[in-house]
N, C-alpha and C positions, 0 to 999 in steps of 0.2 A: 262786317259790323252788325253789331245785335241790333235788334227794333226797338227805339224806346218804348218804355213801360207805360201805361195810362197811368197819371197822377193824381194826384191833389195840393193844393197851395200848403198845403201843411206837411204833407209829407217831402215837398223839395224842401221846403226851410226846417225838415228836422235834418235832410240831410246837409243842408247846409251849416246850419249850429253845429252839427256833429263836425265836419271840417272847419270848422272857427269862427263862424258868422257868428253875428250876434246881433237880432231884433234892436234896433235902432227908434222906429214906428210906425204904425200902424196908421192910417186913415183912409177912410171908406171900404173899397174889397181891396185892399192891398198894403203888403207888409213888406218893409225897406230894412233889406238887411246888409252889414258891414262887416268885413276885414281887414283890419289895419295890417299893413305890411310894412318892413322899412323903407320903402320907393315907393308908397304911397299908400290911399285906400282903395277898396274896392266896394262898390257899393252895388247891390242887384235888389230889383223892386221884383217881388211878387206876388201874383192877384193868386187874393184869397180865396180862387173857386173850388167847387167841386171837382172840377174835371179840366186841366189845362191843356190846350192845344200842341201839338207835334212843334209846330213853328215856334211857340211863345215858349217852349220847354227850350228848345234848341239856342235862342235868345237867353235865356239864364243860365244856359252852360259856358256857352261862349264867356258870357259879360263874368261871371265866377271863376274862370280859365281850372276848374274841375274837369278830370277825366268823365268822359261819359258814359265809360261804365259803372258808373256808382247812379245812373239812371236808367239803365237796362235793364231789357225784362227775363 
């Protein structure tokens, strides 16, 4: 398994829009984004830092059920 990459809150939610999310809203450092499925939504909040932690990244993969290679380095 690859290393995840060092991010940024913007760049996980471009890739998440790129897979179907869609900005929902935004308040204070953190942006809630949504993909409707037919068995339900999926909702993943993420903070709008500079630089997101290994743990808080691994946390938004999971809760997106995205492969984790589309956050490898």
């Amino acid at each position: 398994m690859a290393k995840l990459r060092v991010m940024s809150g913007r760049e996980v939610c471009d890739i998440l829009a790129h897979e179907g999310f869609r900005e929902v809203r935004r308040r204070g450092s953190h942006v809630v984004m949504q993909k409707r499925l037919p068995q339900g939504t999926i909702t993943v909040p993420v903070p709008d830092h500079p630089e997101i932690k290994v743990g808080t990244l691994q946390g938004i993969i999971r809760q997106s059920r995205l492969p984790r290679h589309l956050f490898e380095a």
